[in-house]
N, C-alpha and C positions, 0 to 999 in steps of 0.2 A: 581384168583391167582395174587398177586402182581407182579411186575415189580421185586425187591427184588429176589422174589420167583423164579420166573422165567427163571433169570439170574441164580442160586443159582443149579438151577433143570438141565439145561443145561446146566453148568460145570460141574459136578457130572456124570452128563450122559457120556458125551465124556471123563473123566479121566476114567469111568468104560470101554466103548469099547476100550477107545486107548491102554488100560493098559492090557491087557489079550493076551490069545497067539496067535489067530487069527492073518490073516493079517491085522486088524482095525489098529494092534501097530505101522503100519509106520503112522499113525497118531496122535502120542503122542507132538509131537510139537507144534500142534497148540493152543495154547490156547484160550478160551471162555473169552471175553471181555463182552459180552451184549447178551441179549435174551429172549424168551419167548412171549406166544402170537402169537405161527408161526415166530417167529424172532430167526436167530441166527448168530449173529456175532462174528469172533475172528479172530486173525492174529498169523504170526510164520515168524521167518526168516532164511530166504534163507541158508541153509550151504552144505558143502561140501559134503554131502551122499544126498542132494535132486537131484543132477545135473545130466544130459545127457551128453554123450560124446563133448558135444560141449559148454558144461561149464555153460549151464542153467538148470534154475528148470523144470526136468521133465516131461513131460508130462503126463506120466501114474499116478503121483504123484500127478498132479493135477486135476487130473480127479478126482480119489480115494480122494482126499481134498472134493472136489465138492459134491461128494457122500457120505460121512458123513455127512456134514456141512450140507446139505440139509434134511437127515434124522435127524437130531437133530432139526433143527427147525419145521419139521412137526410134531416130538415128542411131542414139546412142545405145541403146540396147543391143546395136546389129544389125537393124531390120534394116531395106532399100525404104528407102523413103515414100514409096509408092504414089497412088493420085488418092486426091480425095474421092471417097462415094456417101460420102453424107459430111455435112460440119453447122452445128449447132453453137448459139450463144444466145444467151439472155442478157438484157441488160438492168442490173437489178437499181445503180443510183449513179449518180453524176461525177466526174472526172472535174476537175478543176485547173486551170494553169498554176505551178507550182506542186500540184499536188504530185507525191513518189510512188507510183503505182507498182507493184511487185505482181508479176506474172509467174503462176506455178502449174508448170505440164508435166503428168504426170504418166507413161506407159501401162493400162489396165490389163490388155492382153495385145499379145503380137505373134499371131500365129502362122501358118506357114501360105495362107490367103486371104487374110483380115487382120488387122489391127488397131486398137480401140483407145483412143487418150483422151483424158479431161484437162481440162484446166479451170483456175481461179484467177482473175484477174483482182487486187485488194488495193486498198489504198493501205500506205505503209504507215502512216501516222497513226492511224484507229485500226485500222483491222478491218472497216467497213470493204465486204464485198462490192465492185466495181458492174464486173462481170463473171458469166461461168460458162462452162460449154464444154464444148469436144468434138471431134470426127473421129470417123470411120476412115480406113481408108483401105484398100486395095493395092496389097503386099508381093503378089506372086510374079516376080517377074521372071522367071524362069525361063532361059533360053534354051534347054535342051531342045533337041531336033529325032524324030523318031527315025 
């Protein structure tokens, strides 16, 4: 798959989950800059329905960022998108209304019953890390029948 492609295949994807009635749709913001290859990068900014009572971006919110962002790049690689069995995030500093956060998930491994992705959630102005994290998730969906 080209580079082209890939990018092309992973925006497609996340306008299909963000756009449906699930709760994926609080994830319609973010949009897909780059990806494919296990790679998925995009950003979205900060506005007034992402925030916590204390005027930053969410936590839960970014979690839920995390955990798409992360199944979309392991999409891309090929894998089924599997369930989560572990998802991790830290939050190291505060989000701001205005501010352009860039979310980078990145495919560590994806084997043929686990697969492992990070992410960096940054603020785009400075560089300052937002958030970081990753899941585990549970790959084998194998339907063969003995």
């Amino acid at each position: 798959m080209s580079a082209k492609n890939g990018v092309e295949m992973v925006k497609k994807l996340a306008e299909f989950i963000s756009k449906g009635t699930s709760f994926d749709r609080v994830t319609q913001m973010v949009k897909i800059t780059n990806g494919g290859a296990g790679r998925c990068v995009g950003e979205f900014i900060v506005s007034a329905e992402h925030l916590n009572r204390l005027g930053s971006l969410h936590g839960g919110l970014t979690a839920t960022i995390l955990d798409n962002v992360t199944t979309y790049a392991l999409m891309s690689k090929g894998s089924h998108p599997g369930v989560t069995s572990s998802l991790s995030v830290s939050y190291l500093a505060a989000a701001k209304p205005g501010d352009v956060i860039e979310v980078d998930a990145k495919t560590l491994h994806a084997g043929r019953k686990m697969a492992y992705i990070e992410c960096v959630l940054r603020n785009k102005a400075d560089g300052k890390i937002i958030a970081k994290g990753g899941q585990t998730k549970f790959v084998d969906f194998n339907t063969k029948t003995s």
